[in-house]
N, C-alpha and C positions, 0 to 999 in steps of 0.2 A: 412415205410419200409427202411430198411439200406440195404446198398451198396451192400454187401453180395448175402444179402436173394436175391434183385434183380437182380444179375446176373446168381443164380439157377435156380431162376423161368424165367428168357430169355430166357436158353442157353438150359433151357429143354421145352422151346416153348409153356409157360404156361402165359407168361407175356409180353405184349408188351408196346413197347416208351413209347404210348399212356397214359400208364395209370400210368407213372411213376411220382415224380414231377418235377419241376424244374431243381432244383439242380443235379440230376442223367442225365435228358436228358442233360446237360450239358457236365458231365461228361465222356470221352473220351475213358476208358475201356468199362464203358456201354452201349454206343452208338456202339461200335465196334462189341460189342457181339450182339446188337441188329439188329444192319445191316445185318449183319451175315444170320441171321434168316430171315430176311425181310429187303431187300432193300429200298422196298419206306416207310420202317421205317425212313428214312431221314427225312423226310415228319415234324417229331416231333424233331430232334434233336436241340440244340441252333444254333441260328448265326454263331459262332464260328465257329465251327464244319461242319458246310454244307459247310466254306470254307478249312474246313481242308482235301488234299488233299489223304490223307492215310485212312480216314473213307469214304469218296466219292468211290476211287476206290474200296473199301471190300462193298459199299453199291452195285455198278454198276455189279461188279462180278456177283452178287444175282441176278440182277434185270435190266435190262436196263431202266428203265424208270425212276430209281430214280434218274435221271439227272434232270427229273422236277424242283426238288427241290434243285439242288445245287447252290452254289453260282454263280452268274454271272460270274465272272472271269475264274472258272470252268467249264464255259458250252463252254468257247472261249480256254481253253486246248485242243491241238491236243490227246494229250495221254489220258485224262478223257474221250472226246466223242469218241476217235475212241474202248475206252472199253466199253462202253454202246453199240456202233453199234456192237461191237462180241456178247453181252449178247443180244441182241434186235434190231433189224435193224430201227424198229420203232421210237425208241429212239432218231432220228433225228427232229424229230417235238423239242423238245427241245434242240438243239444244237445252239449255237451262229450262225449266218445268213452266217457268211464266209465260215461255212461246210457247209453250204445249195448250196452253188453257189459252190464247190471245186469240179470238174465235175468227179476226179479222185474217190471221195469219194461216191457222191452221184451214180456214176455207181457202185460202189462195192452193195451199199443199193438197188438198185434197182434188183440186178440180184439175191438177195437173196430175195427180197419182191419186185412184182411189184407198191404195192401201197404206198410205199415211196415217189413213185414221188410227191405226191401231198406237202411235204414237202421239195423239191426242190427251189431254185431261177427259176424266171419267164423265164431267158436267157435258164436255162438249161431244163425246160418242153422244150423248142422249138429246143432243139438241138434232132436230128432225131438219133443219135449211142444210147443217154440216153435212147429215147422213145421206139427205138426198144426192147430193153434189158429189160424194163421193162413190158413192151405188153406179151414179148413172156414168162416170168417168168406167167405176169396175167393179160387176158386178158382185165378186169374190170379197169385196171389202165388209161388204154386209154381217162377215161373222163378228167385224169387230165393233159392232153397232150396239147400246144397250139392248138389251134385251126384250122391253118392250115395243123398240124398235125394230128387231129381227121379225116380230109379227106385226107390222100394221103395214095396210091395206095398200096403205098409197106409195110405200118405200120398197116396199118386197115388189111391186107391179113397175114400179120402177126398175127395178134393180135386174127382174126377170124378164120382163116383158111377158112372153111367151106364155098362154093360157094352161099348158099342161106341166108345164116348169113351176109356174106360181101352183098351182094345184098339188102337185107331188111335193112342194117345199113346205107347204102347208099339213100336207098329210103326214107328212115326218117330224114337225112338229110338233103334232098330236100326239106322234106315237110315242116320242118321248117321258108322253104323260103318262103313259100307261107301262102297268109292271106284270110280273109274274101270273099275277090272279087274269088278269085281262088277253093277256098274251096264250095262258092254257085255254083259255074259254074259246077264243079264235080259232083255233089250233084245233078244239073238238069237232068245233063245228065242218072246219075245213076236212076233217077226217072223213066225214060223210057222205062226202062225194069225190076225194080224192081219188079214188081207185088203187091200183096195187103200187105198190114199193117197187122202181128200175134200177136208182143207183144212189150212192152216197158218198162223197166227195169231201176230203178236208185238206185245206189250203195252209201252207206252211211257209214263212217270209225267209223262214232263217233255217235251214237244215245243213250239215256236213257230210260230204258224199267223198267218197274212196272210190275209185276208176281206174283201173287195171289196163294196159293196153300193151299187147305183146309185139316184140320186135327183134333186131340183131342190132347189138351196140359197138361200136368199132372203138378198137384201143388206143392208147397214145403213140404204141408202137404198129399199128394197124392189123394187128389181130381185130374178129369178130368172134360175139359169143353171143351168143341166145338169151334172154331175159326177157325182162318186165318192168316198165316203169307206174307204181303209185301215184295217181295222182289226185291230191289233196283240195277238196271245193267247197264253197263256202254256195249252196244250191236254193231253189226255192221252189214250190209249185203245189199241182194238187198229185195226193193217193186217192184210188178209186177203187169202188167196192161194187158187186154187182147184188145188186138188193134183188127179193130175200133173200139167195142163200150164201151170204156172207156178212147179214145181220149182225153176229156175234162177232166176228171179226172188225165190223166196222166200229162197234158200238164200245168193242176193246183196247180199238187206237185210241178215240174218244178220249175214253178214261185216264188211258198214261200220259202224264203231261212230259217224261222220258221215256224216248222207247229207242229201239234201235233193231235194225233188218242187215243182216249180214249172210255171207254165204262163208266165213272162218268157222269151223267146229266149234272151236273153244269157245265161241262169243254166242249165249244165246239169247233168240229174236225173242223180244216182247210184242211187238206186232208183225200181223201178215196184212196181205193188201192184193189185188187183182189183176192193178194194174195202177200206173204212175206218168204226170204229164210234168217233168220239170222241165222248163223252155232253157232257162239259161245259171250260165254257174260262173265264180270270179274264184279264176284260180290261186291258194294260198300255199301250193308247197309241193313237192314230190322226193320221194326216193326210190331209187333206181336197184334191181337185184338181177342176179343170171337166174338161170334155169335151176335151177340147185335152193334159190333162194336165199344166196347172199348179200350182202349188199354190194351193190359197186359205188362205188365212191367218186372216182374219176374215169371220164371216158371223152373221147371227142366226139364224137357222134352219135344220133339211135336214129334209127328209122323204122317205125310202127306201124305209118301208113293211116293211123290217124285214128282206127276204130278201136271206142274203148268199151268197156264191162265195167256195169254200174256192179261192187262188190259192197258194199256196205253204206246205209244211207242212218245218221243218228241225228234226232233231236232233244232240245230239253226245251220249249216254247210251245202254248198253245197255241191249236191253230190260229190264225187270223178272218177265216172264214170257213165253216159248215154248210155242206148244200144237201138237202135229201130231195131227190128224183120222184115223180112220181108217172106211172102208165099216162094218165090224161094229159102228161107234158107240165101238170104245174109243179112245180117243188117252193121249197121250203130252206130259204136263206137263213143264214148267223151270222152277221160282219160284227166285228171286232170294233167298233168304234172310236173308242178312247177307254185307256186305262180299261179295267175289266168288262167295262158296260161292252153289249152284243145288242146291233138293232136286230128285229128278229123282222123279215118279208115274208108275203106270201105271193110267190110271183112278180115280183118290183114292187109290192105297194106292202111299208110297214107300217106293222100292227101292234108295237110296242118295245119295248127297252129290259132286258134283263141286266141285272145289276152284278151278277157274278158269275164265276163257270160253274158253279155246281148246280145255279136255276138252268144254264142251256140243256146240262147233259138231264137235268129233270125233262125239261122239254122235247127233246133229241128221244130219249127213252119212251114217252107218249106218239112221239111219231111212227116210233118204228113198234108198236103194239107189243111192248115188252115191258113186263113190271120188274123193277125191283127185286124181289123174290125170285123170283127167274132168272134174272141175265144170272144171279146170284149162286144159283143151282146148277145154271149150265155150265158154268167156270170150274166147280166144285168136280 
């Protein structure tokens, strides 16, 4: 394609960098009209040019972000970034480190977007004028505040307003201080007026589910035959267990950090369960068989009708959240936090931080009045 043709097909938004060769991404009318259009068309232009300061600015105008891609030297131009910050405030993640730390700037960014901060220098998350301004813009920005910051008085009241929001954000930061020893001793206490064990719940982000759904599949030559299409889902949700008496069931999913539930013979279940809430599933595949159990390979049509049979559900992830039920309505949370840490609740309000999954399933096992020795015995 000549020069021409492609700056018709640019400038009428039919053709991009991308798809130009060499020689035109090079070229500096084409590049300009391509900016134009799309900023982080930068993205393609030559070497050259990402440092040329006149196609940068027409890219930035477009686009704040196509700072990404500009040259080094350009990303340490006060007049390039502080044009990316009018097109995009965001556009500071890619700005030379000396606008990260220039507190005059980075409070401009911040009062337009609170969660610029986190692309700040380290001094200036902890200067308390940045953090306010940035809080009060959003209050989500707060995680990226020093940390001494994340608890004082006057930034958090800011950020939350709301007396039972600052209260619970406060009490979760406590809990974080407390471990294993603190979180058992709550746990006791709460035992003694808990009343009896209803249900136990464990929540899964990531499961793979096989779903069966019968129907008549029509030929290329328009035959119909009887079958069954597989089909293949990547699921998520909770298994539920009806406490006490499925205890040892529950406390056995627990344990496997791989298990799997199927209704094939040859496949056997590592765990059982009661009952199961998956809301939704992203479908990744199917194959299609007749009645016989063949495969079919090609057909032009099935019609099933829509109703399928959950036939096998496997994981290898632990859960992401543990819920024990109790008669008086209160139960007993495990969220997953970060990395292996489980905050542990008692009713919405937590009581402390376990550091790995063999303190939960220590804890989990305290709840449900089963030692050690026992669950140990009963498997035997």
């Amino acid at each position: 394609m000549d020069k021409k043709e492609a700056l018709k097909q640019i400038k009428a938004g039919e053709l991009s960098l991308y798809d130009v060769d060499k020689k035109l991404q090079a070229d500096k009318e084409v590049v300009l009209a391509a900016v134009k259009q799309d900023g982080t068309a930068l993205e393609y232009a030559d070497k050259k040019l990402k440092a040329d300061k006149e196609v940068v600015l027409a890219a930035l105008k477009q686009d704040g972000y196509a700072l990404d891609y500009a040259d080094k030297k350009l990303k340490a131009d006060k007049e390039v970034v502080l044009a990316a910050l009018k097109q995009n405030v965001d556009a500071l993640e890619y700005a030379d480190k000396k606008f990260k730390a220039d507190k005059k700037i980075v409070l401009a960014a911040v009062k337009q977007y609170g969660d610029a901060l986190q692309y700040a220098d380290k001094k200036l998350k902890a200067d308390k004028e940045i953090v306010l301004a940035a809080v009060k813009q959003n209050r989500y920005s707060l995680e990226y505040a020093d940390k001494k910051l994340q608890v004082d008085e006057e930034v958090v009241t800011t950020a939350l307003k709301d007396k039972k929001l600052i209260a619970e954000y406060f009490q979760e930061k406590l809990a974080k201080t407390k471990g294993k020893k603190e979180v058992l001793n709550q746990i006791k206490k709460f035992l003694q007026t808990s009343g009896d064990l209803t249900e136990g719940r464990a929540n899964y982000a990531s499961v793979m589910e096989e779903e069966r759904e019968t129907g008549t599949f029509t030929m290329e030559d328009g035959k119909e035959i009887e079958g069954y299409i597989i089909w293949y889902n990547k699921t998520g949700g909770d298994l539920i267990w009806n406490l006490p008496d499925s205890t040892d069931d529950f406390f056995n999913a627990l344990e496997k950090i791989e298990w799997v539930e199927s209704e094939d013979e040859d496949v056997k279940d590592t765990i059982t369960y009661d009952d199961m809430d998956f809301s939704s599933s992203d479908g990744k595949g199917s194959n299609a068989y007749d009645e016989n159990d063949k495969e079919i390979t090609e057909y032009d049509e099935f019609n099933g009708g829509g109703d399928t049979e959950v036939i096998c559900l496997e994981s290898t992830y632990k859960p992401t959240e543990i819920t024990v039920n109790f008669k008086s309505e209160k139960s007993v949370i495990f969220e997953n936090s970060e990395n292996e840490n489980y905050t542990v609740k008692i009713t919405g309000e937590a009581i402390g931080v376990l550091k790995n999954y063999k303190d939960v399933l220590m804890v989990v096992r305290t709840l449900l009045g089963k030692s050690k020795k026992k669950i140990a015995k009963k498997k035997a």
